[in-house]
Backbone as a chain_set.jsonl record, in Angstrom:
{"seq": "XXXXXXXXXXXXXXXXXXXXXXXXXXXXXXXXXXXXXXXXXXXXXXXXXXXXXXXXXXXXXXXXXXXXXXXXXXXXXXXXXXXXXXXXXXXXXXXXXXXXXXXXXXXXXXXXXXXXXXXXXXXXXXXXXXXXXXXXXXXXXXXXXXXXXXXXXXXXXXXXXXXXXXXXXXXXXXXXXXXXXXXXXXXXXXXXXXXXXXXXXXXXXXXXX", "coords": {"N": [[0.835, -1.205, 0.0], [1.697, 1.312, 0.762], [4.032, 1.134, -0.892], [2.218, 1.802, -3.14], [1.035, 4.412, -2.783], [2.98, 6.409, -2.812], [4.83, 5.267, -5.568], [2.395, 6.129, -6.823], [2.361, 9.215, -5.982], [4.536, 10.221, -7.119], [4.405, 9.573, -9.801], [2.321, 12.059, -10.168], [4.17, 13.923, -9.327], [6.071, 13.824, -11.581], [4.489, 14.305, -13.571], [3.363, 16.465, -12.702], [6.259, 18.037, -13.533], [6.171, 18.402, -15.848], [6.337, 21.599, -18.064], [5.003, 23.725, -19.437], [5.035, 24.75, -22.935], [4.491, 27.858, -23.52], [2.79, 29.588, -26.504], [3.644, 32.435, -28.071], [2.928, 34.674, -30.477], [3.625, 35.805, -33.564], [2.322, 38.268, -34.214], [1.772, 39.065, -31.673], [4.789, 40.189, -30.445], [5.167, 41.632, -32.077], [3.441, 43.835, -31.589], [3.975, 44.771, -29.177], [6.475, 45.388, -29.553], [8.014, 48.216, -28.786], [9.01, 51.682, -28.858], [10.879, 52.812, -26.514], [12.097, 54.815, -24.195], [12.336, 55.037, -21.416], [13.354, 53.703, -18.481], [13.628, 51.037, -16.378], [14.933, 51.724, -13.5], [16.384, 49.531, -11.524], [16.615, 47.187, -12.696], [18.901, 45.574, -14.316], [20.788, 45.256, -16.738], [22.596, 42.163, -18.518], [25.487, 41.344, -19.868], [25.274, 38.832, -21.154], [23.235, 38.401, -21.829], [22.737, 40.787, -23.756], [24.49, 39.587, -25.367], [22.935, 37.328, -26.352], [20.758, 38.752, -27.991], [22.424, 40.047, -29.992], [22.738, 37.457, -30.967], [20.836, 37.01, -33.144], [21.546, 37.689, -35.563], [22.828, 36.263, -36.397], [21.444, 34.512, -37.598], [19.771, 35.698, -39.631], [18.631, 37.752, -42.294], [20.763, 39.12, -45.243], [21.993, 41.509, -47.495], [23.124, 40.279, -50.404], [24.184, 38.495, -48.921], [26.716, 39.162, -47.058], [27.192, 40.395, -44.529], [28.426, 42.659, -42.917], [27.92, 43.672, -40.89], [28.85, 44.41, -37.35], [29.523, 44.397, -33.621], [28.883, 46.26, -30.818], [29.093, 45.603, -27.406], [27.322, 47.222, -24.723], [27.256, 47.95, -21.526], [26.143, 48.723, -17.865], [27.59, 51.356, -16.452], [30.523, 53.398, -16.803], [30.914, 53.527, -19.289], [28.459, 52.73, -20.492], [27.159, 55.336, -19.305], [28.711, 57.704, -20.81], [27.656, 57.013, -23.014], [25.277, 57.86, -23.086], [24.906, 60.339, -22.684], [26.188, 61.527, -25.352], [23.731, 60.418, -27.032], [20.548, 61.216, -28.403], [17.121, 61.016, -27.37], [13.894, 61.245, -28.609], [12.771, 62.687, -30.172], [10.483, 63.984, -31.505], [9.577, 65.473, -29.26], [10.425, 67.684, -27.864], [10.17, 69.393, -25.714], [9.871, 68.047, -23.409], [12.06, 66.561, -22.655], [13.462, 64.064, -22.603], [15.231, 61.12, -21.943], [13.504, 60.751, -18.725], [14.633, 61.778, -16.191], [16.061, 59.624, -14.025], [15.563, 57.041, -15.426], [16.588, 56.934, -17.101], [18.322, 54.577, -19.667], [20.85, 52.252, -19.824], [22.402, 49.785, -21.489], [23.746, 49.164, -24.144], [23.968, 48.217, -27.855], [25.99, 49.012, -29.819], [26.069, 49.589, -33.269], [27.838, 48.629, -35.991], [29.513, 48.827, -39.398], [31.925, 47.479, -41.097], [32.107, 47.269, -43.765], [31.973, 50.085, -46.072], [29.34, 52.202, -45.957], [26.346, 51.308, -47.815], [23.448, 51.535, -49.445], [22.804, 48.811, -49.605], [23.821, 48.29, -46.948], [22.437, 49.268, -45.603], [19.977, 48.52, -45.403], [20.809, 46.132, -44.773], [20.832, 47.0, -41.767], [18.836, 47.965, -40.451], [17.043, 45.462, -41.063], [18.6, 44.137, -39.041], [18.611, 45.533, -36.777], [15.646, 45.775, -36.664], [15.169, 42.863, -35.7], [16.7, 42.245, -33.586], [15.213, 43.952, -31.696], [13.286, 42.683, -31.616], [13.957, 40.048, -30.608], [14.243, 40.879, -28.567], [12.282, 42.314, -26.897], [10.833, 39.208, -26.983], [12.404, 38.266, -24.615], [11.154, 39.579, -22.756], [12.1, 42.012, -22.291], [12.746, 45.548, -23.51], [13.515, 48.69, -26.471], [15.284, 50.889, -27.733], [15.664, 51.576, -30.912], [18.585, 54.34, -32.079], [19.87, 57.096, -33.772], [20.589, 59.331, -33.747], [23.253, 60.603, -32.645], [26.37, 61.614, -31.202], [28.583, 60.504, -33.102], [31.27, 61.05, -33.651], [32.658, 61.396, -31.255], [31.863, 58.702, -30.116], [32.965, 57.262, -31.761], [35.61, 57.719, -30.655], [35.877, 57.651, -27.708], [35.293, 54.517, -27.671], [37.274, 53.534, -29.615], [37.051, 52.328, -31.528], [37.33, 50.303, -34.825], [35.586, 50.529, -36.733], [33.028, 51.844, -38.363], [30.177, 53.592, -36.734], [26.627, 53.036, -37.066], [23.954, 52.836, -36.037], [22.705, 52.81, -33.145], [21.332, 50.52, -30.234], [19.234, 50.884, -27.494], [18.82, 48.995, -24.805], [16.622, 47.66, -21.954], [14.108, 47.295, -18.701], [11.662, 48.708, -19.43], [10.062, 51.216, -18.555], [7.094, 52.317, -19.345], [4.224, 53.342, -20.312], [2.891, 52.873, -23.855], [0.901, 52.879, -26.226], [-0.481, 51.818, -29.19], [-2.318, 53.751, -31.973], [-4.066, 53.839, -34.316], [-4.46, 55.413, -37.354], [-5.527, 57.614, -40.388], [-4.245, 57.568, -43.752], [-4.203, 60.73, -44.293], [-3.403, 61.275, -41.606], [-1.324, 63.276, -38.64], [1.591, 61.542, -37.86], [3.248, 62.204, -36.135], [4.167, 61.339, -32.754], [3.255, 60.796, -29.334], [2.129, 62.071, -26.204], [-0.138, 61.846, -23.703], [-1.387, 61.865, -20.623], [0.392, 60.388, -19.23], [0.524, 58.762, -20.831], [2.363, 57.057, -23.869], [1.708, 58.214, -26.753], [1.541, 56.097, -30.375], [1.258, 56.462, -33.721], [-0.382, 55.313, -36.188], [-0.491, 53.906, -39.435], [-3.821, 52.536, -41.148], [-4.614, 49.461, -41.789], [-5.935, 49.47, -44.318], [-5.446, 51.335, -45.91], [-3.018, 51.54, -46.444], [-2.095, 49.649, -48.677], [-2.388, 49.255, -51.969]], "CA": [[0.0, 0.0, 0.0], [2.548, 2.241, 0.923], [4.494, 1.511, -2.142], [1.615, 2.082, -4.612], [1.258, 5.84, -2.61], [4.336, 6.632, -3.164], [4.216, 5.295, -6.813], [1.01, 7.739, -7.621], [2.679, 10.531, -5.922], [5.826, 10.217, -8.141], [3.439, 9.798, -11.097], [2.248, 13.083, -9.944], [5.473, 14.783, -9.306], [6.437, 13.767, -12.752], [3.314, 15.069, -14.389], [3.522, 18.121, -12.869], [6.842, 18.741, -13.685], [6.469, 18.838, -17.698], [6.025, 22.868, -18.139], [3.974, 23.861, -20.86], [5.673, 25.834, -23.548], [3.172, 29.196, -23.577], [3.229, 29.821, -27.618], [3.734, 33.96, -27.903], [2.382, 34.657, -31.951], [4.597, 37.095, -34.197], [1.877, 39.667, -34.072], [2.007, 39.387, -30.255], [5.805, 40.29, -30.436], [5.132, 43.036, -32.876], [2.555, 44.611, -30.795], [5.069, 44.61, -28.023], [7.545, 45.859, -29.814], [7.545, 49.921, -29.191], [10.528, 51.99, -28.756], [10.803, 52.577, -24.807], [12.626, 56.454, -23.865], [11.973, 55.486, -20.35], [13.566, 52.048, -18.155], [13.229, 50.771, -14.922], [16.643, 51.362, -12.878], [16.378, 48.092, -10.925], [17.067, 45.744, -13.818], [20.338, 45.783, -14.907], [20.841, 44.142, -18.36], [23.598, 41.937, -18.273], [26.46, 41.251, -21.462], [25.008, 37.624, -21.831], [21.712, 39.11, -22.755], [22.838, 41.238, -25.064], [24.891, 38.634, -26.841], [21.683, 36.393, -27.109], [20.063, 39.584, -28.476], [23.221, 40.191, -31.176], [23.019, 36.516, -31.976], [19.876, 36.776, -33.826], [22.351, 38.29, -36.69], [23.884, 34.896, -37.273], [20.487, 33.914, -38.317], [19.057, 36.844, -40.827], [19.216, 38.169, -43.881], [21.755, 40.177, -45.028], [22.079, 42.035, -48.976], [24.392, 39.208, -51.154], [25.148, 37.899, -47.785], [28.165, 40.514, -47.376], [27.657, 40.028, -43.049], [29.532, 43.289, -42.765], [27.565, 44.336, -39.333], [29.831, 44.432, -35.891], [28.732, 44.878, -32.743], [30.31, 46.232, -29.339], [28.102, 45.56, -26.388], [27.966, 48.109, -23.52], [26.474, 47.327, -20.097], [25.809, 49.285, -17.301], [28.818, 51.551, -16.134], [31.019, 54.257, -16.938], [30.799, 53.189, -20.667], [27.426, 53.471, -21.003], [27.114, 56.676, -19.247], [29.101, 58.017, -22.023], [26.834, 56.954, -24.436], [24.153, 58.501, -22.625], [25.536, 61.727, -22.869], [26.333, 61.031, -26.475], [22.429, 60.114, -27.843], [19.225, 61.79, -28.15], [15.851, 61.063, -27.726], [12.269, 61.414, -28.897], [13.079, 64.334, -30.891], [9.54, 64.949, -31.509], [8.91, 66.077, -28.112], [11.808, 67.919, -27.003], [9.962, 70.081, -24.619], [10.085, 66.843, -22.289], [13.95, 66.325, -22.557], [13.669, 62.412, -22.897], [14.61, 60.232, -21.367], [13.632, 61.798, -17.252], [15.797, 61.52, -14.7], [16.058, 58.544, -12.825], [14.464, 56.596, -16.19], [17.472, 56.274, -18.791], [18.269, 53.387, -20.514], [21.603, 51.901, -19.135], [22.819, 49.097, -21.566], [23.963, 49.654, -25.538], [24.116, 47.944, -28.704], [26.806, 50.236, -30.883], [25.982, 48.848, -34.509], [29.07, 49.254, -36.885], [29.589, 48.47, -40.635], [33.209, 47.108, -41.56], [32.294, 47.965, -44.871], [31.567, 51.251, -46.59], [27.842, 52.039, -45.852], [25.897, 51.433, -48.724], [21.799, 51.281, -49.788], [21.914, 47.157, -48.764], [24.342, 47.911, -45.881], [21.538, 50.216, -44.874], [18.886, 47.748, -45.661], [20.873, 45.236, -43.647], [21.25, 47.488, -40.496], [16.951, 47.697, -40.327], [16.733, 44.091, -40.551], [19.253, 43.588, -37.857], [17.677, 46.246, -36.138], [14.344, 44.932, -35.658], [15.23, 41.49, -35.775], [17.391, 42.124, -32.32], [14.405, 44.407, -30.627], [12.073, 41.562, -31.573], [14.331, 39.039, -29.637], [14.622, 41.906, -26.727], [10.693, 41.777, -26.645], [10.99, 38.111, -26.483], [13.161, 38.363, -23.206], [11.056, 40.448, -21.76], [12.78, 43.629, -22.666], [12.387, 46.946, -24.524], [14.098, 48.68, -26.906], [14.456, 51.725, -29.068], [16.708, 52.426, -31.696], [18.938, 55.322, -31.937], [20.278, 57.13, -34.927], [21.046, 60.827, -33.692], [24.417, 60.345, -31.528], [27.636, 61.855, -31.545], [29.334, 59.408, -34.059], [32.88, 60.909, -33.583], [32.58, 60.825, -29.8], [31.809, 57.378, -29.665], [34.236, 56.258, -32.154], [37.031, 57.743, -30.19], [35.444, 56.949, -26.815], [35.281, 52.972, -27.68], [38.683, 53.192, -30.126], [36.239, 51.694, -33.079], [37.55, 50.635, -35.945], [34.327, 50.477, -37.851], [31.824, 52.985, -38.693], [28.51, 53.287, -36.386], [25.391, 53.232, -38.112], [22.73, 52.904, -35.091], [22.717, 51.837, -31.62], [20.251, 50.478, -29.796], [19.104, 51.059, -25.878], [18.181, 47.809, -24.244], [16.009, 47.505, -20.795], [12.903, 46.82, -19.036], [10.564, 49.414, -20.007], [9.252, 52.039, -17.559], [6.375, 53.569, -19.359], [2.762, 52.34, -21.267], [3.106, 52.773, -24.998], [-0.241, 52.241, -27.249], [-0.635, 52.398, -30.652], [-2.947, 54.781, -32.187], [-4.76, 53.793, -35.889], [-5.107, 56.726, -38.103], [-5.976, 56.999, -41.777], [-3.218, 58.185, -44.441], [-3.734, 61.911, -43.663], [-3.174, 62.151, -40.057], [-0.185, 63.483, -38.381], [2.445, 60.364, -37.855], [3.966, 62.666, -34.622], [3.693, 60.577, -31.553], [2.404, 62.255, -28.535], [1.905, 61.947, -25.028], [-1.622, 62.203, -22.994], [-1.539, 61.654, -19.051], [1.463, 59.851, -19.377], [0.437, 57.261, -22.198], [2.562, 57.533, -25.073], [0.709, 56.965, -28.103], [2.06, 56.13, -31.511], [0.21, 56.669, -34.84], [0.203, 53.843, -37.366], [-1.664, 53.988, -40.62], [-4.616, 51.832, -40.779], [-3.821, 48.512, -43.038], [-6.737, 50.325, -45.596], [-4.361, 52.48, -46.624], [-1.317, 51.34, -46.979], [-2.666, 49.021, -49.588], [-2.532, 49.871, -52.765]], "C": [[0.861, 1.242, 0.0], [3.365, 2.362, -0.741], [3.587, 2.005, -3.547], [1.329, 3.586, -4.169], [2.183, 6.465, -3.218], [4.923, 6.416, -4.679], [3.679, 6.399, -7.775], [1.962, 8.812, -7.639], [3.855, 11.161, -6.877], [5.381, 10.435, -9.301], [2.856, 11.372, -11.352], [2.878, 14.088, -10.252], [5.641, 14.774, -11.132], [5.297, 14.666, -13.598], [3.417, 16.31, -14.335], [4.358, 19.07, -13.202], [7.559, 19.04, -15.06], [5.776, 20.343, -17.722], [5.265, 22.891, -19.567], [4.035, 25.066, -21.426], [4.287, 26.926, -23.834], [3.484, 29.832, -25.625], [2.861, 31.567, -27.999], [3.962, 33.953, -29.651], [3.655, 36.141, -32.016], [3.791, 38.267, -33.905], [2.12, 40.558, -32.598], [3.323, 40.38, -29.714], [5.963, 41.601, -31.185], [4.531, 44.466, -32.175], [3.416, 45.093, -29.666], [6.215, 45.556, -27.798], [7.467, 47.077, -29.94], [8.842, 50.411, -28.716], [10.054, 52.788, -27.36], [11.963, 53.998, -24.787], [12.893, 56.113, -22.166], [12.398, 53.898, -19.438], [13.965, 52.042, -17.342], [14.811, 50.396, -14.326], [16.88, 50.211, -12.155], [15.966, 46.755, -11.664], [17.951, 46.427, -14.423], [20.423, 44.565, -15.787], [22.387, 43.587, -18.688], [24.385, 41.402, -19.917], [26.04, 40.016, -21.836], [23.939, 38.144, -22.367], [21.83, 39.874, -23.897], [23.426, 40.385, -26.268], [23.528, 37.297, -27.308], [21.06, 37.617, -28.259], [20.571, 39.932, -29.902], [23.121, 38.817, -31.656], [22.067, 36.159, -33.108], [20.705, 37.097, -35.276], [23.207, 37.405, -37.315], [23.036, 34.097, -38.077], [20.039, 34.616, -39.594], [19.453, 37.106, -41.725], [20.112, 38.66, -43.657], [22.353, 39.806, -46.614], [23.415, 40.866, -49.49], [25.465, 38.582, -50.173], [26.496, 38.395, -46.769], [28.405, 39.918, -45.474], [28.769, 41.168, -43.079], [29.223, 44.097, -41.196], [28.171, 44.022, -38.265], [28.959, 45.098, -34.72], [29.386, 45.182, -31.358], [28.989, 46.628, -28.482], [29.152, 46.518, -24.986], [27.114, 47.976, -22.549], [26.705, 48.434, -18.904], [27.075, 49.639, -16.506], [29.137, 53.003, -16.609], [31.074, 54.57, -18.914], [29.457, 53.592, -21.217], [26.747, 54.572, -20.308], [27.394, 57.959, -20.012], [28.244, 58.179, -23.084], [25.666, 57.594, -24.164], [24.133, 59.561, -23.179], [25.862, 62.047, -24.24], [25.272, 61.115, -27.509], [21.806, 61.252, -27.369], [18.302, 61.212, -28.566], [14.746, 61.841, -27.707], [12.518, 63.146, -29.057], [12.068, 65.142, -31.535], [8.83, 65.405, -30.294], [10.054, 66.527, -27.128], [11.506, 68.648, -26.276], [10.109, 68.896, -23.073], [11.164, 66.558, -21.823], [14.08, 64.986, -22.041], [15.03, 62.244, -22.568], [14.253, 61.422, -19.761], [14.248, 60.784, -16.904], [15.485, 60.148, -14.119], [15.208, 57.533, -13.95], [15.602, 56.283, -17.711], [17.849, 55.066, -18.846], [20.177, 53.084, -20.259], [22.941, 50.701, -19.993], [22.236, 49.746, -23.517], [24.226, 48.452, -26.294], [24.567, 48.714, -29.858], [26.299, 49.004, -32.563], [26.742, 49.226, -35.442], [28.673, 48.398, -38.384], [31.148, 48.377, -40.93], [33.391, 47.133, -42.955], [31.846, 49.427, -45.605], [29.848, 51.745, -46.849], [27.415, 52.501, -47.477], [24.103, 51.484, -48.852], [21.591, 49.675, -49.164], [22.695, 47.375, -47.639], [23.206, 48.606, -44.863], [19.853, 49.296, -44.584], [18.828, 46.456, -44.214], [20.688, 45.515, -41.784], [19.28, 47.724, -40.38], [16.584, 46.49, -40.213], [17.391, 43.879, -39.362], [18.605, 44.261, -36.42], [16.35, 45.977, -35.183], [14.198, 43.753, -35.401], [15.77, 40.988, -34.021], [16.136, 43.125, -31.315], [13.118, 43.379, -30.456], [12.407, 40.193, -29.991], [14.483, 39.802, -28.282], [13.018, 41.535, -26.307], [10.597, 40.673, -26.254], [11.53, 37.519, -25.186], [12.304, 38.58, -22.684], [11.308, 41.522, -21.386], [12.597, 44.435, -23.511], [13.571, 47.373, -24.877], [14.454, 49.879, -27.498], [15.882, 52.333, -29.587], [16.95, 54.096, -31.998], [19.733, 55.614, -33.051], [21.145, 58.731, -34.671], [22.021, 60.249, -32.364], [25.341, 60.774, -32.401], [28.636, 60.752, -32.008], [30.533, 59.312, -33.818], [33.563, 60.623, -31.903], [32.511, 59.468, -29.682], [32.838, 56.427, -30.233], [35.457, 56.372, -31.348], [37.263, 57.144, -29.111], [36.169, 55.17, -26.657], [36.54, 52.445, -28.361], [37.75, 52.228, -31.12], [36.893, 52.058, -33.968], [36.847, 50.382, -37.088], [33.003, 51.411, -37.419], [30.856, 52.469, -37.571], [27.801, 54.062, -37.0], [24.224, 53.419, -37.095], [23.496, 52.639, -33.79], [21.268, 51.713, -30.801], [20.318, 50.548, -27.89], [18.442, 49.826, -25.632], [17.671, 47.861, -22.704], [14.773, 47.459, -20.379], [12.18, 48.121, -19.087], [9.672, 49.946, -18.453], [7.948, 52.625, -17.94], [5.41, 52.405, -20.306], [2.798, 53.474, -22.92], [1.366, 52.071, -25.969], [-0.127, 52.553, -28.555], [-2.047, 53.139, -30.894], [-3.389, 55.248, -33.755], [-5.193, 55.126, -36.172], [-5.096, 56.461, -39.562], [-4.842, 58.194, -42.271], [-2.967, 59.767, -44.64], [-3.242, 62.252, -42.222], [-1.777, 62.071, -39.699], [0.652, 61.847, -37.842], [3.559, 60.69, -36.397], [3.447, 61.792, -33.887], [3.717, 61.342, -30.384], [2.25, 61.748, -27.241], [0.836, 62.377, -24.186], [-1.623, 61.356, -21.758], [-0.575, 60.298, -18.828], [1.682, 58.631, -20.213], [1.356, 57.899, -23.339], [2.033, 56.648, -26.416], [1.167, 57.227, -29.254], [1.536, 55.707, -32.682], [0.338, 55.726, -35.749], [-1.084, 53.939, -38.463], [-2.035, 52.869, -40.311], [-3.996, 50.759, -42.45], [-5.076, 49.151, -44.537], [-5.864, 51.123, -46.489], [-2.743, 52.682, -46.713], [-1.338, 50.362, -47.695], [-2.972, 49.294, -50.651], [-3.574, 49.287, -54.025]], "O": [[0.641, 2.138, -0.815], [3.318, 3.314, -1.52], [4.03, 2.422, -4.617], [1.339, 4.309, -5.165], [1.978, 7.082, -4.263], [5.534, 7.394, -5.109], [4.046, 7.086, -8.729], [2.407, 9.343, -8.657], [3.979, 12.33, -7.24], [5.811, 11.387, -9.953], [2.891, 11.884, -12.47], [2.577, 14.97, -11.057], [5.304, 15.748, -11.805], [5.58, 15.711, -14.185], [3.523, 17.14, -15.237], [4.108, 20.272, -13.301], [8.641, 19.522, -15.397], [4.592, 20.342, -17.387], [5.121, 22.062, -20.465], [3.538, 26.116, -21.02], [3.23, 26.56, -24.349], [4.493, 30.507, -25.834], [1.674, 31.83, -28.193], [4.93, 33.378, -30.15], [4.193, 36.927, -31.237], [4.337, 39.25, -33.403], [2.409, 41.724, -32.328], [3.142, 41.196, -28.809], [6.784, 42.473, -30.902], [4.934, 45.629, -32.193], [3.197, 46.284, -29.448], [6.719, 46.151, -26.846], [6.954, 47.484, -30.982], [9.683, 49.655, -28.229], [8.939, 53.297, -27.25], [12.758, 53.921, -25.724], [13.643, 56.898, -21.585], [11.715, 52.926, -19.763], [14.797, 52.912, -17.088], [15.553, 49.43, -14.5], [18.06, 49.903, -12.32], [15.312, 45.755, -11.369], [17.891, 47.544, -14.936], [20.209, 43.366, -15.607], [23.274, 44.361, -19.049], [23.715, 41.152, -20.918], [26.352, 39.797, -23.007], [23.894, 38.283, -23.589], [21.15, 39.692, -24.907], [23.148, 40.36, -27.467], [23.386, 36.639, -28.338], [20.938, 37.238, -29.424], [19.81, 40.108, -30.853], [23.4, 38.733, -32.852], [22.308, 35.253, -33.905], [20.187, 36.482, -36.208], [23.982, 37.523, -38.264], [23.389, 33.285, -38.932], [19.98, 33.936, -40.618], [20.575, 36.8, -42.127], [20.588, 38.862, -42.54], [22.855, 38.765, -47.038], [24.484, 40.761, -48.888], [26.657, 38.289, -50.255], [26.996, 37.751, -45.846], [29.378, 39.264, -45.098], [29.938, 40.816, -43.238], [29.979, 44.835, -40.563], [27.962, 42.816, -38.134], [28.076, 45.953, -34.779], [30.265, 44.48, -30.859], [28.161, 47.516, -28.682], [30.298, 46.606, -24.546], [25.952, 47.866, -22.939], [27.694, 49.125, -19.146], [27.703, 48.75, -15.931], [28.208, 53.785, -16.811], [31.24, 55.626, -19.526], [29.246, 54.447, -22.077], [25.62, 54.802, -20.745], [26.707, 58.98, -19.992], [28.093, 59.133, -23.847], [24.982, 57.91, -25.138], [23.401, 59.803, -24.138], [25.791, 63.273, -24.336], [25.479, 61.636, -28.605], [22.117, 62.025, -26.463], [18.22, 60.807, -29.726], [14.564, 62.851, -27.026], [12.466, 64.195, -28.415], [12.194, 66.281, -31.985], [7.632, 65.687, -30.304], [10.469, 66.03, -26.082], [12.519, 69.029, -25.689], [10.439, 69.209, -21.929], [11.319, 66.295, -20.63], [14.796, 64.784, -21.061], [15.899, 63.071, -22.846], [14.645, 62.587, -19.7], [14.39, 59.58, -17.12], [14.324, 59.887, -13.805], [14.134, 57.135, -13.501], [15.457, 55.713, -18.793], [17.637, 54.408, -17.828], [20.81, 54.051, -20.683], [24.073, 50.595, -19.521], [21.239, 50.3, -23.982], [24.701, 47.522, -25.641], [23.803, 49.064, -30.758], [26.311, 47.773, -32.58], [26.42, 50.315, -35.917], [27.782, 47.555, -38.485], [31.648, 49.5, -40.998], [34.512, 47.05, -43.458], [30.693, 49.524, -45.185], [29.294, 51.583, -47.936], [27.813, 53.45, -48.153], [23.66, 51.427, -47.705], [20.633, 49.306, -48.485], [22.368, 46.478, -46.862], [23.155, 48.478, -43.64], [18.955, 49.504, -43.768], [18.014, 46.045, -43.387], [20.505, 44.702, -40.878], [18.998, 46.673, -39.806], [15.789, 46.228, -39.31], [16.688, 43.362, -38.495], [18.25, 43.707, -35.38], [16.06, 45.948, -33.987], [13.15, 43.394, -34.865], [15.477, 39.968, -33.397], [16.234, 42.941, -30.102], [12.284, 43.29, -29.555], [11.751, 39.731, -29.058], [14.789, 39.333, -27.185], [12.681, 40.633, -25.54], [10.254, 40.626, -25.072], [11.15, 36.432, -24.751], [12.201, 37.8, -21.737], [10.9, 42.054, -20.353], [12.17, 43.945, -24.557], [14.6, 47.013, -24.304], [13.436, 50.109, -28.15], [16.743, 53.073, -29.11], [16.06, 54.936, -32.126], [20.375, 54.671, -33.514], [22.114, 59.119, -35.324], [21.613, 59.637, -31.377], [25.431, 60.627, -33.62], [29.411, 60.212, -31.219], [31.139, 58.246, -33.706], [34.521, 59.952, -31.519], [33.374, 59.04, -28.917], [33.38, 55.425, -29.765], [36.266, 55.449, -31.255], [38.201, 56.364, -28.948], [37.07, 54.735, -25.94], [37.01, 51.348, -28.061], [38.258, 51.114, -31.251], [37.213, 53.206, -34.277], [37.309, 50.087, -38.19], [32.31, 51.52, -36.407], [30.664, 51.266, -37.388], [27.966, 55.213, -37.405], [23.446, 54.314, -37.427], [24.671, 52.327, -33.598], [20.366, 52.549, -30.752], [21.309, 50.289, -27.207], [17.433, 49.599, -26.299], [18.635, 48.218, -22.026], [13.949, 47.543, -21.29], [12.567, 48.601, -18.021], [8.98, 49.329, -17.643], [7.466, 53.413, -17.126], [5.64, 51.286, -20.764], [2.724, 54.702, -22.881], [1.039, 50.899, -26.153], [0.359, 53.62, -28.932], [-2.874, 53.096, -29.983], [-3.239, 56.338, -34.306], [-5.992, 55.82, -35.543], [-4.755, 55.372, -40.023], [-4.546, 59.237, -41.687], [-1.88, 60.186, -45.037], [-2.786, 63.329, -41.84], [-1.026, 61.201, -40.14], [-0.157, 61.038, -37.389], [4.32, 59.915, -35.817], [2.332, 61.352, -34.167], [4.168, 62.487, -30.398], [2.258, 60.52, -27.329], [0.958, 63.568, -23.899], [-1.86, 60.153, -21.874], [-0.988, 59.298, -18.242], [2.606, 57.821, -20.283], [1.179, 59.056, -23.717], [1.951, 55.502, -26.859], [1.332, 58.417, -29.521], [1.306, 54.5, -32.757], [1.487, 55.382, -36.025], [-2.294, 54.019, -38.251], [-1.399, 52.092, -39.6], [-3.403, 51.034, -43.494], [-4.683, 49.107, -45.703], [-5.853, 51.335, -47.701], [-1.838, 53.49, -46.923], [-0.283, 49.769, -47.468], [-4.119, 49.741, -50.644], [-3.792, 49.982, -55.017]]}, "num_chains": 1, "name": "protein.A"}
């Protein structure tokens, strides 16, 4: 008797301890995916995370294959304080002076080109782009690419010997983000109302030709 308890309960144990993969849809991931100004100082994003995040780039496209994108991960420190100081955001609402205080974004993805930026190296750096904020989403993390930064500062800063093209801010996400369907006239500015930021997206009607 005892042994057939003991048995079950094992039967049990075992049962309960197959997890059950939760299946998270592309749109889900898309929806998700919003560019974040604003990230919660008590998560610190550590250099393995980012290299899961850069390894998506061993998988993806990339124009006649070329693979000329580099990447120098920066993590929370004196390094990426620098880079702080360096970027700007949300440049359509500069009365705000993005990111606030006690709310910046802590951990970098410098994105270089080892070859001479071209139309597909530019093509490639958008795929890689969203291909690595998709897998940040997937973590559990936010994201938002950056394009306005002191270029020569950072090259000298880091001692790069390849061009940057972007960088991205990685962490968890301090702030609520909605999207905001409009039809092919309305303004495409994104905007802020009682601390929602809401971001305009043509309606699929009209971007359909």
């Amino acid at each position: 008797m005892a042994d057939g308890y003991l048995e079950k309960r094992m039967e049990e144990f075992a049962s309960g301890a197959k997890k059950t993969v939760k299946h998270v849809s592309l749109d889900t991931l898309f929806e998700k995916n919003r560019s974040y100004r604003g990230y919660k100082k008590d998560y610190v994003v550590k250099r393995d995370m980012l290299e899961r995040i850069v390894n998506v780039n061993t998988k993806i496209a990339s124009g006649k294959n070329q693979q000329v994108l580099r990447f120098k991960l920066v993590t929370k420190g004196e390094d990426a304080d620098f880079v702080l100081q360096n970027i700007k955001l949300g440049g359509m609402l500069p009365e705000l002076h993005l990111p606030y205080e006690g709310t910046e974004p802590e951990a970098f993805i410098i994105v270089c080109t080892s070859a001479p930026e071209t139309k597909i190296i530019d093509i490639d750096l958008g795929i890689s782009l969203q291909s690595m904020s998709l897998k940040a989403t997937e973590m559990g993390l936010n994201c938002v690419m950056i394009c306005a930064f002191n270029k020569a500062n950072i090259v000298e800063h880091f001692g790069l010997k390849h061009e940057p093209l972007a960088i991205l801010a990685v962490g968890k996400g301090a702030e609520k983000i909605k999207i905001k369907p409009i039809s092919v006239e309305g303004s495409r500015a994104y905007y802020r109302i009682d601390g929602i930021h809401y971001v305009p997206k043509v309606k699929l009607e009209d971007i359909i030709l």
